[in-house]
N, CA, C and O atoms as a Tripos MOL2 file, in Angstrom:
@<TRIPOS>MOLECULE
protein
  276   275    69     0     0
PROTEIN
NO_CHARGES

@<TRIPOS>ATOM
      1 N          89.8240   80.5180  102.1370 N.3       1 UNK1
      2 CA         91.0600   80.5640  102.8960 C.3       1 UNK1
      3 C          92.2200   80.7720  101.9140 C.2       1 UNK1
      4 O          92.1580   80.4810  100.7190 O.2       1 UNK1
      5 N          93.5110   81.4180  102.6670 N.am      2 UNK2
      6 CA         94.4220   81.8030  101.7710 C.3       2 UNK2
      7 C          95.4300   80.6390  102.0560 C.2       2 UNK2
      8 O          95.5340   80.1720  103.1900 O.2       2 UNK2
      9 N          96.1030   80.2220  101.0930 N.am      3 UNK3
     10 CA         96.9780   79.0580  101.4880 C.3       3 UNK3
     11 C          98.4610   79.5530  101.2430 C.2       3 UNK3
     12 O          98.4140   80.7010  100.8000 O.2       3 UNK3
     13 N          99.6960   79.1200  101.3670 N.am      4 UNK4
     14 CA        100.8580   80.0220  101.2590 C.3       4 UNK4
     15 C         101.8760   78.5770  101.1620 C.2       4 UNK4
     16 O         103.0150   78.4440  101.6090 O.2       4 UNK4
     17 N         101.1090   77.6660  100.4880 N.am      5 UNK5
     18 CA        101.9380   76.5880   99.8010 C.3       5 UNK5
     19 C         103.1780   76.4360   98.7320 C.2       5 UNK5
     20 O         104.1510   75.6840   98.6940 O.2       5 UNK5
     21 N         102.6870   77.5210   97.8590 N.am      6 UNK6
     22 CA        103.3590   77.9550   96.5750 C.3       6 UNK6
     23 C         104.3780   78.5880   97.1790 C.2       6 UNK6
     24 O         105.3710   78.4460   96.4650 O.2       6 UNK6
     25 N         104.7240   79.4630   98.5180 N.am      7 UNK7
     26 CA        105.6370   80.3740   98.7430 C.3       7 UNK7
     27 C         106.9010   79.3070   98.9830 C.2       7 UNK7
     28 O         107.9550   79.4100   98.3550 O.2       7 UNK7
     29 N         106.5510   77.8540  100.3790 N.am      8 UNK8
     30 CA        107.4120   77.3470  100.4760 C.3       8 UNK8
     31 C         108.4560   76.5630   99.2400 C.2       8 UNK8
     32 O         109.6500   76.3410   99.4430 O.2       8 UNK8
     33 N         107.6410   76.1670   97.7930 N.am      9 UNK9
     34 CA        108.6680   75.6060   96.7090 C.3       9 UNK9
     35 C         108.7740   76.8310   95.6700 C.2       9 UNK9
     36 O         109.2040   76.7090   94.5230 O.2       9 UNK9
     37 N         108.3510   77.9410   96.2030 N.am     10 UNK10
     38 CA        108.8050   79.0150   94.9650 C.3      10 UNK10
     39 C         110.4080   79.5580   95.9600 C.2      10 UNK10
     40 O         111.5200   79.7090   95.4530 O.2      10 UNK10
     41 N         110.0260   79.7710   97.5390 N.am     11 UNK11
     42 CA        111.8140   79.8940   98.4230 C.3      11 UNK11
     43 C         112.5690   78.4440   97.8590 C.2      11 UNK11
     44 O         113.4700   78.6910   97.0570 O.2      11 UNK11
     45 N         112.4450   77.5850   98.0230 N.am     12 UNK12
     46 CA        113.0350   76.2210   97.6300 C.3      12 UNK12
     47 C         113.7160   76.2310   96.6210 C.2      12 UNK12
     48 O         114.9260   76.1110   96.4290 O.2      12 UNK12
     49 N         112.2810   76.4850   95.5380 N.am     13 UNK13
     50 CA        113.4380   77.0840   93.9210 C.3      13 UNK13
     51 C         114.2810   77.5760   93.5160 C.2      13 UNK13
     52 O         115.0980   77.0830   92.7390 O.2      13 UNK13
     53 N         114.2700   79.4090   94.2520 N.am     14 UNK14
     54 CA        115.1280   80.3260   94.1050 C.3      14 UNK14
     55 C         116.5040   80.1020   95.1730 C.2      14 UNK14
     56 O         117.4920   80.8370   95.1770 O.2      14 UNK14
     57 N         116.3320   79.1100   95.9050 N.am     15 UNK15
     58 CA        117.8510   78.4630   96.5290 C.3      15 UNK15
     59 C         117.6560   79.5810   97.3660 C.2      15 UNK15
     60 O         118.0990   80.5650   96.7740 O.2      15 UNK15
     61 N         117.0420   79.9910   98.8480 N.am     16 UNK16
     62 CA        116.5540   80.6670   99.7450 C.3      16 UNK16
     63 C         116.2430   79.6940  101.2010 C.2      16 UNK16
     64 O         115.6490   78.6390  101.4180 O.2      16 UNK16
     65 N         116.8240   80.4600  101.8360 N.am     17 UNK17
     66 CA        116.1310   79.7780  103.2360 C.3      17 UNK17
     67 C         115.3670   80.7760  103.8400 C.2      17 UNK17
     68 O         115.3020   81.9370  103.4360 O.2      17 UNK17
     69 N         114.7160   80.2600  104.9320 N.am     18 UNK18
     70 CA        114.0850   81.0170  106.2330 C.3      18 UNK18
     71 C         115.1700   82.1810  106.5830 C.2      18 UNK18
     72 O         115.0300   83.3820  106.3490 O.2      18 UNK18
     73 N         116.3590   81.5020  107.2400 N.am     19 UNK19
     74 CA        117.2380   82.1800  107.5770 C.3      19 UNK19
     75 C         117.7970   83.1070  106.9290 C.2      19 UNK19
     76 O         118.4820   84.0100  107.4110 O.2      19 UNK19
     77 N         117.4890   82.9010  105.6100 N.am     20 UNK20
     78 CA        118.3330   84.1790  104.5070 C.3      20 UNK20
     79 C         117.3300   84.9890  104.9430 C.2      20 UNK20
     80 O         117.6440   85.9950  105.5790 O.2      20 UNK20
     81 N         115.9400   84.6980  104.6810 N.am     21 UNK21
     82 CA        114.8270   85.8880  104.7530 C.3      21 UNK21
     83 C         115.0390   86.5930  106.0320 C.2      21 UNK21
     84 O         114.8830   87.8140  106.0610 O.2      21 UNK21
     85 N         115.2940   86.1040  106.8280 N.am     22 UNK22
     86 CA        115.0260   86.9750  108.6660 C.3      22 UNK22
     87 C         116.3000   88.0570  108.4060 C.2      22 UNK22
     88 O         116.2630   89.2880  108.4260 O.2      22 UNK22
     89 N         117.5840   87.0380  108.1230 N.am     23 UNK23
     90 CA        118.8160   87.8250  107.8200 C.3      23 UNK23
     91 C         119.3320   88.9090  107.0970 C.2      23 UNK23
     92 O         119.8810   89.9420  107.4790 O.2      23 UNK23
     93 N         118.9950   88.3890  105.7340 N.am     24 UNK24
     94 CA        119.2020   89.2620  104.9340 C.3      24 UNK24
     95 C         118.2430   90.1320  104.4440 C.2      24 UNK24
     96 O         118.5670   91.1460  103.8250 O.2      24 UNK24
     97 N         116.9780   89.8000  104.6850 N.am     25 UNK25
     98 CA        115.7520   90.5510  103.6870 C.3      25 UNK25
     99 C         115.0360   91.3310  104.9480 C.2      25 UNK25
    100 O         114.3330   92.2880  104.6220 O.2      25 UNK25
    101 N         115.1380   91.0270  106.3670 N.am     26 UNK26
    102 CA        114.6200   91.5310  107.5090 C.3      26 UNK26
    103 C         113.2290   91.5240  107.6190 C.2      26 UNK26
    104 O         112.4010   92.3520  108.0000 O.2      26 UNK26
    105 N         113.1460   89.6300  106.9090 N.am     27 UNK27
    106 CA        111.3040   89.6930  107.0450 C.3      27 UNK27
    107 C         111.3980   88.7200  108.5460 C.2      27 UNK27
    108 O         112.1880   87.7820  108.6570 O.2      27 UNK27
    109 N         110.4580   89.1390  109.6170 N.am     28 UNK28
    110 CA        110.1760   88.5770  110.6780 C.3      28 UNK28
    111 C         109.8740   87.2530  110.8960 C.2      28 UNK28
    112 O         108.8050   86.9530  110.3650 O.2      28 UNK28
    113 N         110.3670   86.4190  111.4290 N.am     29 UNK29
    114 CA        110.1270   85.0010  111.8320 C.3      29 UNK29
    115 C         108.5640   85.1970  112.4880 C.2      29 UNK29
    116 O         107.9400   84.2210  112.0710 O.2      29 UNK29
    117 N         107.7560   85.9360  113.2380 N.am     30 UNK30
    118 CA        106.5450   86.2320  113.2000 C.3      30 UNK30
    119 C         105.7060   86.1830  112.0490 C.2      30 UNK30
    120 O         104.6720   85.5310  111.9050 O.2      30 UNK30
    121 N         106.2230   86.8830  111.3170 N.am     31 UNK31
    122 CA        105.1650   86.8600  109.8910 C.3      31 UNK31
    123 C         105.6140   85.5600  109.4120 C.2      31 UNK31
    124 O         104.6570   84.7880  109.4610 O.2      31 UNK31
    125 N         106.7350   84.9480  108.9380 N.am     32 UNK32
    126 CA        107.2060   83.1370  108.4920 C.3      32 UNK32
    127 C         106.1800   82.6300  108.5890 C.2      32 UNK32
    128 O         105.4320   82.1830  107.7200 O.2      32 UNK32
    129 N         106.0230   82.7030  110.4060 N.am     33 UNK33
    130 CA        105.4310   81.9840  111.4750 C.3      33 UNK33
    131 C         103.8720   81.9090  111.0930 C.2      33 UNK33
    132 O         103.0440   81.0280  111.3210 O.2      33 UNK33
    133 N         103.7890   82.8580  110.5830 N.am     34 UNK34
    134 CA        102.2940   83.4420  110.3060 C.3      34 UNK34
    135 C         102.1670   82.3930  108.6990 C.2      34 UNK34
    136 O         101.4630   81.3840  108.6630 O.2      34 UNK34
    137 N         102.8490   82.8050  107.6910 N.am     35 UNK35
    138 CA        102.4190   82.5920  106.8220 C.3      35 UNK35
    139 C         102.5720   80.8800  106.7180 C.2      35 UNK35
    140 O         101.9890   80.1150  105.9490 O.2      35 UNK35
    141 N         103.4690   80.6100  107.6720 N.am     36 UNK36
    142 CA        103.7280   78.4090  107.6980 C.3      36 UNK36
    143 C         101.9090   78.0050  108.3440 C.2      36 UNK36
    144 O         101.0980   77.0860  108.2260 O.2      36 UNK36
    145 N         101.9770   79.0420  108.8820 N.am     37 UNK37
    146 CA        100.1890   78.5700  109.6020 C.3      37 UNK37
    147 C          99.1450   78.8660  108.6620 C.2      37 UNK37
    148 O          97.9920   78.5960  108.9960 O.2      37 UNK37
    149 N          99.4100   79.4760  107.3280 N.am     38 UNK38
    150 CA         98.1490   80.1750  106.6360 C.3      38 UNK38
    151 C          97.1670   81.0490  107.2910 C.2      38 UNK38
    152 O          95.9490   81.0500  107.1120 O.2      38 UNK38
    153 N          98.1200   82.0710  108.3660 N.am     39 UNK39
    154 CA         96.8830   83.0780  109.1570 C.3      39 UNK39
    155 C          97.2240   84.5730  108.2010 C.2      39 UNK39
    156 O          97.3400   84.9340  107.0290 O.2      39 UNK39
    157 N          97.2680   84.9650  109.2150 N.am     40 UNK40
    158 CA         96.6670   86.6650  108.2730 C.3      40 UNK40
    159 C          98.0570   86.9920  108.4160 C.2      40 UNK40
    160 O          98.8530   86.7660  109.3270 O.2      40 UNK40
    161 N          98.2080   87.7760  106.9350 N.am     41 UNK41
    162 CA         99.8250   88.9680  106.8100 C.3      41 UNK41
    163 C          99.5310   89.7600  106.3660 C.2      41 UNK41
    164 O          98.5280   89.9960  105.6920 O.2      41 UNK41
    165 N         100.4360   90.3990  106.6830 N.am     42 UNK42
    166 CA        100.8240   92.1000  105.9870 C.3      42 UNK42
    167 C         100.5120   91.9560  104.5360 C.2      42 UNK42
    168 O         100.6240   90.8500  104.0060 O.2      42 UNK42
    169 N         100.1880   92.8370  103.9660 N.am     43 UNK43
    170 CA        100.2000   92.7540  102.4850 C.3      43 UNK43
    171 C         101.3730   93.6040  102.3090 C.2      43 UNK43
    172 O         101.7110   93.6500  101.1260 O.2      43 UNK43
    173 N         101.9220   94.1200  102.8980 N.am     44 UNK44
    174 CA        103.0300   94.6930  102.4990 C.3      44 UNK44
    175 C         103.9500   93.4160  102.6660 C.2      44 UNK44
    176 O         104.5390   93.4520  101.5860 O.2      44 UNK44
    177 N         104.4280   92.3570  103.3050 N.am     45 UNK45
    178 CA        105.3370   91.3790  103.4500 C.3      45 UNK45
    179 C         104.9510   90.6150  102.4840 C.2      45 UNK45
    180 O         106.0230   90.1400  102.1120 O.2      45 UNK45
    181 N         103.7930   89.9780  101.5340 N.am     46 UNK46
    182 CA        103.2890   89.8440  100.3880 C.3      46 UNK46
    183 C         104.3240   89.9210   99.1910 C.2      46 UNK46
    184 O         105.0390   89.1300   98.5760 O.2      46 UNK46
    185 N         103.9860   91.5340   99.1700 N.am     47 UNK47
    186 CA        104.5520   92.3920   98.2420 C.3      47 UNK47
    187 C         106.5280   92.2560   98.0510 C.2      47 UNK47
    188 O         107.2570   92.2200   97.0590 O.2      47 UNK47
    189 N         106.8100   92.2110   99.6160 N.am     48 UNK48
    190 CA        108.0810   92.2860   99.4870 C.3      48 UNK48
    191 C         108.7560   90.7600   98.9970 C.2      48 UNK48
    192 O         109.7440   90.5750   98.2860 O.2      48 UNK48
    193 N         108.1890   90.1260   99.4040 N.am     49 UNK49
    194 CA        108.1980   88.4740   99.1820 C.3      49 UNK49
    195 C         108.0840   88.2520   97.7760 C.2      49 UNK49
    196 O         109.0080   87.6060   97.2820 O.2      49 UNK49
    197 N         107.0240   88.6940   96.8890 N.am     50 UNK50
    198 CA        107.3300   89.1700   95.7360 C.3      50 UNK50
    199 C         108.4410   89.9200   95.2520 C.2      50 UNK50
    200 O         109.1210   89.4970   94.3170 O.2      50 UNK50
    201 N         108.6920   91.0870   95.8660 N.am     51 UNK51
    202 CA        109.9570   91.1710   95.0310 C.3      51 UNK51
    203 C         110.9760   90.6950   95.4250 C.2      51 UNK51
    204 O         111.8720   90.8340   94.5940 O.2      51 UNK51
    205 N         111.3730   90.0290   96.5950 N.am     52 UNK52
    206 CA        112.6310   89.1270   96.8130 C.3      52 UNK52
    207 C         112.3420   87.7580   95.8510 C.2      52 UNK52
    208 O         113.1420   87.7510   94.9150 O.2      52 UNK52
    209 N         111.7270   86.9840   95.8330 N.am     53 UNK53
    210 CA        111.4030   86.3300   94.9500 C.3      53 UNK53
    211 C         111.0000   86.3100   92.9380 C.2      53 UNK53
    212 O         110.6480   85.4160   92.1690 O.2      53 UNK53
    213 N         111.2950   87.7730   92.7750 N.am     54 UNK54
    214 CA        110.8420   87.6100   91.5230 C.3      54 UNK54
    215 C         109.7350   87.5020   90.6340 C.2      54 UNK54
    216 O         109.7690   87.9140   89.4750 O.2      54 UNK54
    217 N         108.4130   86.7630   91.3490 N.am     55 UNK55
    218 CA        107.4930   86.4950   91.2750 C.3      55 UNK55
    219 C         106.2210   87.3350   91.5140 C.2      55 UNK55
    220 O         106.2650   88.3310   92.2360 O.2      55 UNK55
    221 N         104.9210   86.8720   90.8140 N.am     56 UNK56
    222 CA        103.7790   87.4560   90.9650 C.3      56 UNK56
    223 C         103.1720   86.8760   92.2360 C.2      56 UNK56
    224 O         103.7440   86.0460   92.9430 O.2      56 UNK56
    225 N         102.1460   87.3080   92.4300 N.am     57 UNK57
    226 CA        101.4910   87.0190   93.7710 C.3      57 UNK57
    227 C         100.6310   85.7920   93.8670 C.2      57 UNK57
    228 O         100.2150   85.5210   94.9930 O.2      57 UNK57
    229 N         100.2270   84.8470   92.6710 N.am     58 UNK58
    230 CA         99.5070   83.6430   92.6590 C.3      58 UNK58
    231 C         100.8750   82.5090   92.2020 C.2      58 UNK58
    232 O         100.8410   81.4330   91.6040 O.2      58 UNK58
    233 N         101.7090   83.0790   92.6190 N.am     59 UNK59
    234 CA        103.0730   81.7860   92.5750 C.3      59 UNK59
    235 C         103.4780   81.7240   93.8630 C.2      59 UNK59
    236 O         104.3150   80.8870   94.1990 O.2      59 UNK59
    237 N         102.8060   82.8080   94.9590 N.am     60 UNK60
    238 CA        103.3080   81.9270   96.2780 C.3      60 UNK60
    239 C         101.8610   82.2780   97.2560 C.2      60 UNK60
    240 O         102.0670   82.5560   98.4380 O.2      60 UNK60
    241 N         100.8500   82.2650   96.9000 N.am     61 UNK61
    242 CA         99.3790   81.8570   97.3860 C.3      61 UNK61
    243 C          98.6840   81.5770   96.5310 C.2      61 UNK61
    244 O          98.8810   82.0230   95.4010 O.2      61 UNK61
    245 N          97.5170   80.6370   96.8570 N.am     62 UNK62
    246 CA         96.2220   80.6760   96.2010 C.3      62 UNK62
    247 C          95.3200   80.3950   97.5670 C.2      62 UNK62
    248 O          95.6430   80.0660   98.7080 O.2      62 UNK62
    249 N          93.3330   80.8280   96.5840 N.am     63 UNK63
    250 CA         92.4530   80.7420   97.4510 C.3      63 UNK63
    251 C          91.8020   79.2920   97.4940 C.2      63 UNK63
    252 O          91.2090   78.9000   96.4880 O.2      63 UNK63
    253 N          91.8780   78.5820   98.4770 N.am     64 UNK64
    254 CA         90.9780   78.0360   98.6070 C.3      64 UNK64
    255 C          89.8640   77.8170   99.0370 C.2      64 UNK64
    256 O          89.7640   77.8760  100.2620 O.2      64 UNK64
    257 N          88.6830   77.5050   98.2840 N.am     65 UNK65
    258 CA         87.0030   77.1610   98.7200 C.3      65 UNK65
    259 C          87.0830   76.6740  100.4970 C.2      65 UNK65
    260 O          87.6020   75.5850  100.7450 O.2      65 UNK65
    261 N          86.5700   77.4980  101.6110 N.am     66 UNK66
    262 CA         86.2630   77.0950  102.8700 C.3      66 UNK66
    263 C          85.2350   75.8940  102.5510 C.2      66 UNK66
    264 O          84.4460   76.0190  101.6140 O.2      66 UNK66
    265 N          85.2530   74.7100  103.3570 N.am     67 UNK67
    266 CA         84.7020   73.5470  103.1960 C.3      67 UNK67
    267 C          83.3140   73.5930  104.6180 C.2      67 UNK67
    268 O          83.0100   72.7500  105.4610 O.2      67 UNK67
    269 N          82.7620   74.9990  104.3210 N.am     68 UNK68
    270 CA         81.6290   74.7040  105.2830 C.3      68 UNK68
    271 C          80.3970   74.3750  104.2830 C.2      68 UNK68
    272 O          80.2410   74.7200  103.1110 O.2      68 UNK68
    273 N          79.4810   73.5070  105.2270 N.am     69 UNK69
    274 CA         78.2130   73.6620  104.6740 C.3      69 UNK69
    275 C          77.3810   73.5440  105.1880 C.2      69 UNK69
    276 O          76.2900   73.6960  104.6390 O.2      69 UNK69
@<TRIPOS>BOND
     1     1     2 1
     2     2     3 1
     3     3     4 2
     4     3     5 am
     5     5     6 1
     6     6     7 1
     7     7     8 2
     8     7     9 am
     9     9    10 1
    10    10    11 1
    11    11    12 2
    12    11    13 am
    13    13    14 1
    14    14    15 1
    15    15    16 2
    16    15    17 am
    17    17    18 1
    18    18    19 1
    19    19    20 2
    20    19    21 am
    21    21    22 1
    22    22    23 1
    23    23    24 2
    24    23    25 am
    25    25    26 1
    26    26    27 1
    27    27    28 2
    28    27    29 am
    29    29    30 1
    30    30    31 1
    31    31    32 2
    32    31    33 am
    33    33    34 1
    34    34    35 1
    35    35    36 2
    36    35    37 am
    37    37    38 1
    38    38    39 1
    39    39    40 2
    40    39    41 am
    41    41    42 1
    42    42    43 1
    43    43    44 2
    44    43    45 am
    45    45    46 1
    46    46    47 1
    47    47    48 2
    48    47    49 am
    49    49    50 1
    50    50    51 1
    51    51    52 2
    52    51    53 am
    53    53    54 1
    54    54    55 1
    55    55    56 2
    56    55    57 am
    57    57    58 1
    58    58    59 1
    59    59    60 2
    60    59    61 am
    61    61    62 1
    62    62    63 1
    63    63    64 2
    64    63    65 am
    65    65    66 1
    66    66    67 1
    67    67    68 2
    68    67    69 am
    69    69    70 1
    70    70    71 1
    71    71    72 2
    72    71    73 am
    73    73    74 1
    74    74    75 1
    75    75    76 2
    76    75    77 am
    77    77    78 1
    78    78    79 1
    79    79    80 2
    80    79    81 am
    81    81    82 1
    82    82    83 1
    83    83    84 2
    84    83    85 am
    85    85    86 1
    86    86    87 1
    87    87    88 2
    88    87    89 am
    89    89    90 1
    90    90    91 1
    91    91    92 2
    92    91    93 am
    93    93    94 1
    94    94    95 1
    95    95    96 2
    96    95    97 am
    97    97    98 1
    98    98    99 1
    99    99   100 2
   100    99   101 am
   101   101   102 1
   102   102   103 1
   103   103   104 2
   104   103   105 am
   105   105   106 1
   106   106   107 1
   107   107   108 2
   108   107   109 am
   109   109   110 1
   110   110   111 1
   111   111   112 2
   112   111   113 am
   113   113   114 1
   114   114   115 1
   115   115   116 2
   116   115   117 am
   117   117   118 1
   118   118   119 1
   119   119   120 2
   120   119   121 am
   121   121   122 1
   122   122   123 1
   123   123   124 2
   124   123   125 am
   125   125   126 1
   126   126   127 1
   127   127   128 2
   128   127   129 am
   129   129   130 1
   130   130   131 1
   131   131   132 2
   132   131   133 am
   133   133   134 1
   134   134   135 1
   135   135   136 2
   136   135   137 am
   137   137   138 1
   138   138   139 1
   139   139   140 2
   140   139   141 am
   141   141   142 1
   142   142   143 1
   143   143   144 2
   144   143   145 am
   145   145   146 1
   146   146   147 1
   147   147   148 2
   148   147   149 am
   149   149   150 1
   150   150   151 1
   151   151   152 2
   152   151   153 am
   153   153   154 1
   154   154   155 1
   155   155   156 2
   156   155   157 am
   157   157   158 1
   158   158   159 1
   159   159   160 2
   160   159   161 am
   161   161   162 1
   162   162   163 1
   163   163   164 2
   164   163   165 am
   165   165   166 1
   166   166   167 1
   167   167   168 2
   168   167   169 am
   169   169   170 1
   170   170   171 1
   171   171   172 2
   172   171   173 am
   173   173   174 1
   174   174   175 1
   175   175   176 2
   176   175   177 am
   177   177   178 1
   178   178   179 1
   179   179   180 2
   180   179   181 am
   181   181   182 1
   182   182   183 1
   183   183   184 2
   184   183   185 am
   185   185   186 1
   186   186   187 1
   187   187   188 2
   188   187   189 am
   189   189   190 1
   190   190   191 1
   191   191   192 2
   192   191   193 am
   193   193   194 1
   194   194   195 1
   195   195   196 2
   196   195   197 am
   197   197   198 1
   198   198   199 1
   199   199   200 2
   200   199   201 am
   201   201   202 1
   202   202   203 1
   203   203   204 2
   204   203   205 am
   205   205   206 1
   206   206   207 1
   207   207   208 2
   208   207   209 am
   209   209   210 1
   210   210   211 1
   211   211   212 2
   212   211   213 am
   213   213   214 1
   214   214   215 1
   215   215   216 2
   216   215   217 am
   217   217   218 1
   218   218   219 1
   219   219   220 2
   220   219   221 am
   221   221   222 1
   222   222   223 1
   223   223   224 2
   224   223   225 am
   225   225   226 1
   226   226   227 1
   227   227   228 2
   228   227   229 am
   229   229   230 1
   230   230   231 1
   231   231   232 2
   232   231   233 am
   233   233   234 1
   234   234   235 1
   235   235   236 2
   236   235   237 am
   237   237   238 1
   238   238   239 1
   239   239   240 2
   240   239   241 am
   241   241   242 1
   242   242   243 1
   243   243   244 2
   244   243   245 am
   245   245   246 1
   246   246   247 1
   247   247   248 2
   248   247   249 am
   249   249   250 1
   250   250   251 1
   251   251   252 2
   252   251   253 am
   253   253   254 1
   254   254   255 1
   255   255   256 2
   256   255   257 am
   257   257   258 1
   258   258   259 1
   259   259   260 2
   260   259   261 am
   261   261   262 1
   262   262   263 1
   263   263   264 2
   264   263   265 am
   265   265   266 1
   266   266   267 1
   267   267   268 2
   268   267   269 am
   269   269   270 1
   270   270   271 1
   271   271   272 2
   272   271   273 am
   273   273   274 1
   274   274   275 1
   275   275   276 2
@<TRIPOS>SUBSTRUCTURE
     1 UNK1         2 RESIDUE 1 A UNK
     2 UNK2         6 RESIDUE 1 A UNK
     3 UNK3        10 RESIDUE 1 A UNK
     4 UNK4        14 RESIDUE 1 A UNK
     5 UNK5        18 RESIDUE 1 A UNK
     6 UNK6        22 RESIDUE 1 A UNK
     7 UNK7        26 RESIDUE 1 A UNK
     8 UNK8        30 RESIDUE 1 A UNK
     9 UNK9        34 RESIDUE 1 A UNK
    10 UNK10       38 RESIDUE 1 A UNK
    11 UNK11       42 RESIDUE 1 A UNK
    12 UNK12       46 RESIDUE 1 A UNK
    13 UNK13       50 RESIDUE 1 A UNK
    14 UNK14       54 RESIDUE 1 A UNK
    15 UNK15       58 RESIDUE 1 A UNK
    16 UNK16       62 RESIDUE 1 A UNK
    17 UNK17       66 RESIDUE 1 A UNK
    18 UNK18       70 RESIDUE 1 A UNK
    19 UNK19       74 RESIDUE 1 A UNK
    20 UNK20       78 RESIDUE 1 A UNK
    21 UNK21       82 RESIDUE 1 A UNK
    22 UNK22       86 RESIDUE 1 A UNK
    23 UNK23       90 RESIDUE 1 A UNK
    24 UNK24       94 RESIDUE 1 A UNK
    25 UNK25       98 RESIDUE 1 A UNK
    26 UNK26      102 RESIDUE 1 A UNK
    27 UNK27      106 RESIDUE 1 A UNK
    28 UNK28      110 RESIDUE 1 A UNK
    29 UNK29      114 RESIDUE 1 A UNK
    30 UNK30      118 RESIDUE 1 A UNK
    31 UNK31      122 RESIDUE 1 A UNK
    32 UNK32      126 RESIDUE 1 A UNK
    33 UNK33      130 RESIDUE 1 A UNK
    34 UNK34      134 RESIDUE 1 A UNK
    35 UNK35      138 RESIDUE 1 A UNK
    36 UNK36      142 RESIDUE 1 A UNK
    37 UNK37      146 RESIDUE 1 A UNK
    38 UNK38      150 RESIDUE 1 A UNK
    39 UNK39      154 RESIDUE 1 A UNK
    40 UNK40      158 RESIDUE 1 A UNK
    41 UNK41      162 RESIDUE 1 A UNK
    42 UNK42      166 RESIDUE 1 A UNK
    43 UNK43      170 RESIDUE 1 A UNK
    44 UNK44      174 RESIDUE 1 A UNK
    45 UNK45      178 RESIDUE 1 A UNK
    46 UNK46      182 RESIDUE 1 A UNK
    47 UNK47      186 RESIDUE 1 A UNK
    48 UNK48      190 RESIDUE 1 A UNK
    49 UNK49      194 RESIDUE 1 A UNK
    50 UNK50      198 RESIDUE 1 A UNK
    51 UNK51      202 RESIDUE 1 A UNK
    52 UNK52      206 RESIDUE 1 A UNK
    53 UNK53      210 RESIDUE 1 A UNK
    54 UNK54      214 RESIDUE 1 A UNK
    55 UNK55      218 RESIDUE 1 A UNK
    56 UNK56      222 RESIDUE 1 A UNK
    57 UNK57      226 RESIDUE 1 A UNK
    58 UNK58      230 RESIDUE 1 A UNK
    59 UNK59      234 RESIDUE 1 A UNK
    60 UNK60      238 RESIDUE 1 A UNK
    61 UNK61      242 RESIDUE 1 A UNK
    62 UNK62      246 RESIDUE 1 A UNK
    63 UNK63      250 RESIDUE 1 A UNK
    64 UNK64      254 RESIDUE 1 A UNK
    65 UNK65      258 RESIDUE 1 A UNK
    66 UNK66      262 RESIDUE 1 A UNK
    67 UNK67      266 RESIDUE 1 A UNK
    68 UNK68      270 RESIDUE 1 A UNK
    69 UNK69      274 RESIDUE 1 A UNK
């Protein structure tokens, strides 16, 4: 599973809200929505999230081991 933990204190860091993103960057409260749940995104909103942020792509996801057995 993809987790999108790192995204919420890497926005936190860079002094960013939700609201800047919908506003100013014109990323969708759908995809937010998406990524606060850890379901599936765009890899292009990824990417852009990266470059509004500055950052590489394992500073605002990592994988974690599914816990089936």
């Amino acid at each position: 599973m993809i987790v999108y933990d790192k995204l919420w204190i890497k926005i936190k860091e860079k002094g960013l809200s939700q609201y800047k993103l919908i506003k100013d960057y014109h990323i969708s409260e759908s995809q937010l929505t998406r990524l606060r749940h850890n379901e599936i995104v765009k890899t292009y909103i990824l990417d852009r999230l990266c470059n509004i942020l500055d950052c590489d792509i394992e500073d605002i996801c990592e994988h974690v081991k599914d816990s089936n057995k």
